[in-house]
C-alpha positions in Angstrom: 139.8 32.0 91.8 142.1 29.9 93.9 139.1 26.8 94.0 139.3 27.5 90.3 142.9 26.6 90.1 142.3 23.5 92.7 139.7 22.0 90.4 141.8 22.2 87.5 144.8 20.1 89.5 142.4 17.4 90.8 141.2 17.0 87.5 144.5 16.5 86.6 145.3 14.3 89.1 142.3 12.3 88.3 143.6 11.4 84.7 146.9 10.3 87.1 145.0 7.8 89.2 143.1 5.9 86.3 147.0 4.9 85.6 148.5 4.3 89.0 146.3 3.9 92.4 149.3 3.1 94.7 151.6 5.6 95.9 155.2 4.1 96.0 157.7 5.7 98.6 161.0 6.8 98.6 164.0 6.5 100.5 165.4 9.7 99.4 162.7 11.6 100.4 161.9 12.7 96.7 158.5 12.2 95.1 158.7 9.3 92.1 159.6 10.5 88.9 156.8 9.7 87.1 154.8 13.2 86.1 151.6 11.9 86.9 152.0 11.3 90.8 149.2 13.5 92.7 148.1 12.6 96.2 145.2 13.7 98.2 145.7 16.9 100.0 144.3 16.1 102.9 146.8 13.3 103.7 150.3 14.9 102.7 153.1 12.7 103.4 154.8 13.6 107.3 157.4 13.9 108.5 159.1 11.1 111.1 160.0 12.9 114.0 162.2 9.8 114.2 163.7 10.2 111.2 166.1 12.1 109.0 164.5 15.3 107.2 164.7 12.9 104.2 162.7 10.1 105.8 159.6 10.7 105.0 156.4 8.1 105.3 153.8 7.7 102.7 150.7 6.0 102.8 148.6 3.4 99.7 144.7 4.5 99.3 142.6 2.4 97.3 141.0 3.8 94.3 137.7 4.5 95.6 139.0 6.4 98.6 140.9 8.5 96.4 137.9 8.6 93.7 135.5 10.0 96.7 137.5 12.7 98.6 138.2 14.3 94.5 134.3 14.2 94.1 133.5 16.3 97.4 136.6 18.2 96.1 135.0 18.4 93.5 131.6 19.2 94.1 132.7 21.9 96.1 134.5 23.2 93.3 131.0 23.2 91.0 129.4 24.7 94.1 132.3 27.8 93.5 131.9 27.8 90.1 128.2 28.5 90.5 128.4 31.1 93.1 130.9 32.8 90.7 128.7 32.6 87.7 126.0 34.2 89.6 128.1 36.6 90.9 129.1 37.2 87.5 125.5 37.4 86.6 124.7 39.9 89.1 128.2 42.0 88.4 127.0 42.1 85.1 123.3 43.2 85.3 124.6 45.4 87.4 126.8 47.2 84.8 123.9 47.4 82.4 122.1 49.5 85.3 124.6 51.6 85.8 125.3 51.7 81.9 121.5 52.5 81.2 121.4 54.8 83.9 124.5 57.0 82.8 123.3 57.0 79.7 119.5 58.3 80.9 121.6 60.8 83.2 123.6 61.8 80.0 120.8 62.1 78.0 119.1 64.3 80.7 122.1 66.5 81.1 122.4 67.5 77.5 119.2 68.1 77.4 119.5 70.5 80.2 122.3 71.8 78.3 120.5 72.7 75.1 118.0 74.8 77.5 120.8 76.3 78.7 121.9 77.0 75.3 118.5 78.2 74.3 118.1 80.1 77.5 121.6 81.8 77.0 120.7 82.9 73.4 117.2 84.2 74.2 118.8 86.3 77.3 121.7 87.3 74.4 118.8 88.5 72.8 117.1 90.4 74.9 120.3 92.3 76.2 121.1 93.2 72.5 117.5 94.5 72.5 118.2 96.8 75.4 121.1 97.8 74.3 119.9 99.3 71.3 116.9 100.8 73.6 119.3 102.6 75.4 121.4 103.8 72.9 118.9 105.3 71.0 117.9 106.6 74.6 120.8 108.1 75.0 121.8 109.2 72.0 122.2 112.8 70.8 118.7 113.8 69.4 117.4 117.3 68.5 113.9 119.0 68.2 115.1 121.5 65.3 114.9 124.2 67.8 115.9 126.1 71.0 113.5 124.4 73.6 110.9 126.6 74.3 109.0 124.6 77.2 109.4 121.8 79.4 107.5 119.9 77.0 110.4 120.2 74.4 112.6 119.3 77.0 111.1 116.0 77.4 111.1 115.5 73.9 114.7 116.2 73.6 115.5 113.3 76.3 115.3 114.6 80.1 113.7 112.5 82.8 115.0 114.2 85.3 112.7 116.9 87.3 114.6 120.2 87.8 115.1 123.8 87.2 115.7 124.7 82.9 116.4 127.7 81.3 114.2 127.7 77.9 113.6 130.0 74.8 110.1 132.2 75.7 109.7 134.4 72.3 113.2 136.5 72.6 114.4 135.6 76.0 115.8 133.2 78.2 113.6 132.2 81.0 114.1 129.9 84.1 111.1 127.4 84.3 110.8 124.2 86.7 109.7 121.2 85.0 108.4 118.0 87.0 108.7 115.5 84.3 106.4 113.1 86.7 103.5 115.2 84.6 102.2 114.3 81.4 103.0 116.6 78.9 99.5 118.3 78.6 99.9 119.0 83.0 99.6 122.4 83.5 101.7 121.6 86.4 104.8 120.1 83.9 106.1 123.7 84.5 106.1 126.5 86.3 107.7 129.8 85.2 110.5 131.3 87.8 111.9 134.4 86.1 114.0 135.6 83.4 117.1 134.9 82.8 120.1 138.1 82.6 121.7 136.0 79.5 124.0 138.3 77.7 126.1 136.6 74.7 128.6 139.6 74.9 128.1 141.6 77.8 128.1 145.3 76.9 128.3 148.5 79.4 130.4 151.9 79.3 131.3 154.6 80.8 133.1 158.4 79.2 133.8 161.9 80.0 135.2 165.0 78.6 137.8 167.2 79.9 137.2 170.2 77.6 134.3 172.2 75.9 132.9 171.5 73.1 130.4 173.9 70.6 130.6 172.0 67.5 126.3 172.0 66.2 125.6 169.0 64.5 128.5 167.0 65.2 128.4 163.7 67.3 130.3 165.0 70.6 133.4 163.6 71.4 135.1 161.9 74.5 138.8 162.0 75.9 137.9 159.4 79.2 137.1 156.1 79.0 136.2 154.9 82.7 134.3 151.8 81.4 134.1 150.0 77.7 133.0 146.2 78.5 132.5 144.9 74.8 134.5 147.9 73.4 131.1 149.2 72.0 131.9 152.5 72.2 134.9 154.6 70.5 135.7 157.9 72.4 137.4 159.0 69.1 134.1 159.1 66.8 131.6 159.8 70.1 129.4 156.6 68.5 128.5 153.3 70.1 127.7 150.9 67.8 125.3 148.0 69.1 127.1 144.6 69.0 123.7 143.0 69.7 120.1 142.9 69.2 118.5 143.6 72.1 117.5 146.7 74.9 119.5 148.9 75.4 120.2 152.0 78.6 121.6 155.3 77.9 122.3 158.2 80.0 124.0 162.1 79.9 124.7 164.6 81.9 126.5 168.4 81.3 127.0 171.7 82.5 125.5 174.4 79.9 127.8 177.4 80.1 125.7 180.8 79.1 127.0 184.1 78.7 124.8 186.4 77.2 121.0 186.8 77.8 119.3 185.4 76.5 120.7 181.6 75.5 119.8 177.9 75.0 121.7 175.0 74.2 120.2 172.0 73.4 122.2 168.4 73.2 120.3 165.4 71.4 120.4 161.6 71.5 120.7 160.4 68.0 120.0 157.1 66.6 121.3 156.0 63.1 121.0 160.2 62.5 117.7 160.1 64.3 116.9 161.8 67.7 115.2 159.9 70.0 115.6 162.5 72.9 116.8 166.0 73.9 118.4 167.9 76.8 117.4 171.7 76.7 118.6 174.8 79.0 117.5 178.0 78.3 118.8 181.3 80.4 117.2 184.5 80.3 119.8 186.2 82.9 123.2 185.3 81.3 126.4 184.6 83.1 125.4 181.4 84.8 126.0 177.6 84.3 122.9 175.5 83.6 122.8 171.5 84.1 121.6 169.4 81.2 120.2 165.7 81.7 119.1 163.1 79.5 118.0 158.9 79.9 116.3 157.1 77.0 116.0 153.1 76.9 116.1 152.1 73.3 115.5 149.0 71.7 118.4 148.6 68.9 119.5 145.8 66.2 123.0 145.0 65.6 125.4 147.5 64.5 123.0 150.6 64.9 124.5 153.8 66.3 123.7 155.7 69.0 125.6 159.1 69.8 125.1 162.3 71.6 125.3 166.0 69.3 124.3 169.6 70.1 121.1 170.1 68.1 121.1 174.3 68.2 123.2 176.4 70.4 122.8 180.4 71.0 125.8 181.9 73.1 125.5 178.6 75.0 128.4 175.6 75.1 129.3 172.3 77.0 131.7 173.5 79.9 134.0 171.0 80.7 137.5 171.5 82.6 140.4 169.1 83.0 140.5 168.9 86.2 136.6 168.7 87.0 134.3 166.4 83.9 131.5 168.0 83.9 129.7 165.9 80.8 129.5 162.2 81.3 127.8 159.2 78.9 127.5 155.8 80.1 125.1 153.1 78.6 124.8 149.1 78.9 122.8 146.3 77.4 119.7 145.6 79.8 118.5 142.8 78.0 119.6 141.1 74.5 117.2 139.6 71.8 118.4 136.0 71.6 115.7 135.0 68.5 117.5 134.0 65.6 
């Protein structure tokens, strides 16, 4: 750039010389006054050593002197100008490179962006797919029924291998199911045992502390040791079933006989039905007999099970308040859990 500006002075100093070739000097030390004075810059004017600061000595060149040393200038000056151009030339191809290849590299990139886009959705996709997968394998689901095997299990939901209790006809069993099998495996489950599942657990336990005579009556209690599910009212002498299921019962009395002969005879009624009977009979008189009774009785809900002396002749339940002699006590073995 600063041959550039040279050029454009010696051209301008060219114009100059066409007018005035000689170069007048000064005694002041000032250049002339006309505008169009130029010199060549290889032979600026000195200074006299000599001489005052002011003093200074210039020098007449012919025209064609002058005219040659601004053509070399000059030529040099082309010779700049050309490189420049080229430079230029190369500057700017260069630009359209870079300018093609940004835009190819643009191009490419949102390209790879849309895949990105398309990849993102499709993975969107799929993860809503499994989510809905695993809702609905997770979700609450139900067979209409108590599971009754390890194949209903399965069907319910578990994956899991592991010991289950399951509905077998009226009871609850404990099975182990290896849900590695397929469902028609024998070996899918295994039965372990039944289960002691009680929804009210029911057991008792009364006494008397008085004899009693009363035929046909239910008998009576005035201890209650034991009334888990308060089944059974001492009052009445009834236990009333609270579920459906089997059921253990058990009595035991002292007979008191005083004339010969005698009997007693104390029954285990069921809704007014006897199921079983404790008999003593005594041909001597004057002696206490022992009475015993167990029965295991299947029952429904709200039957009523209660002890009464069937037939008595000079013969009574001997009890005395400070020794019980008759004792009742029953509990639910095991309860019917069909519906």
């Amino acid at each position: 750039m600063t041959n550039l500006i040279k050029c454009i002075l010696v051209l301008s100093g060219l114009m100059a010389s066409s007018a005035s070739v000689q170069l007048p000097s000064s005694t002041n030390g000032f250049l002339p006054s006309s505008p169009f004075y130029f010199y060549n810059p290889a032979t600026l004017p000195t200074l006299n050593s000599h001489t005052s600061k002011h003093e200074m000595t210039y020098y007449d060149y012919p025209t064609s002197t002058l005219l040659e040393s601004h053509v070399v200038f000059l030529s040099t000056c082309m010779k700049d100008l050309k490189d420049s151009n080229q430079k230029l030339a190369q500057t700017s191809k260069l630009l359209e490179e870079i300018k093609d290849t940004s835009t190819s590299v643009i191009e490419t990139l949102k390209n790879d962006l849309n895949v990105v886009k398309q990849d993102v959705q499709s993975s969107k996709s799929k993860i809503d797919d499994l989510t809905t997968e695993l809702t609905k394998s997770t979700a609450a689901s139900s067979i209409g029924k108590m599971p009754g095997s390890c194949g209903d299990l399965q069907q319910i939901g578990h994956k899991k291998s592991g010991l289950f209790s399951i509905m077998e006809s009226n009871k609850i069993v404990n099975v182990y199911c290896d849900f590695t099998k397929p469902s028609n495996d024998s070996a899918l489950q295994k039965w372990i045992g039944y289960a002691d599942v009680k929804s009210l657990p029911t057991y008792f336990y009364v006494q008397k502390n008085a004899p009693f005579s009363t035929v046909g009556a239910p008998i009576p209690f005035e201890i209650e040791r034991l009334n888990i599910g308060g089944a059974m009212n001492i009052q009445t002498g009834k236990f009333t079933a609270p579920r459906k299921g089997v059921y253990f019962f058990a009595f035991n009395g002292v007979s008191a006989i005083n004339t010969a002969p005698s009997n007693v005879s104390v029954g285990l009624m069921v809704n007014g039905v006897q199921i079983g009977r404790a008999h003593c009979d005594s041909s001597a008189g004057k002696e206490w007999e022992t009475l015993t009774l167990q029965s295991t009785i299947e029952l429904k809900a709200g039957d009523s099970v209660w002890l009464q002396i069937l037939f008595s002749n000079g013969a009574y339940l001997q009890d005395l308040n400070d020794g019980q002699f008759t004792h009742f006590s029953g509990w639910l073995l095991q309860e019917d859990l069909s519906p």
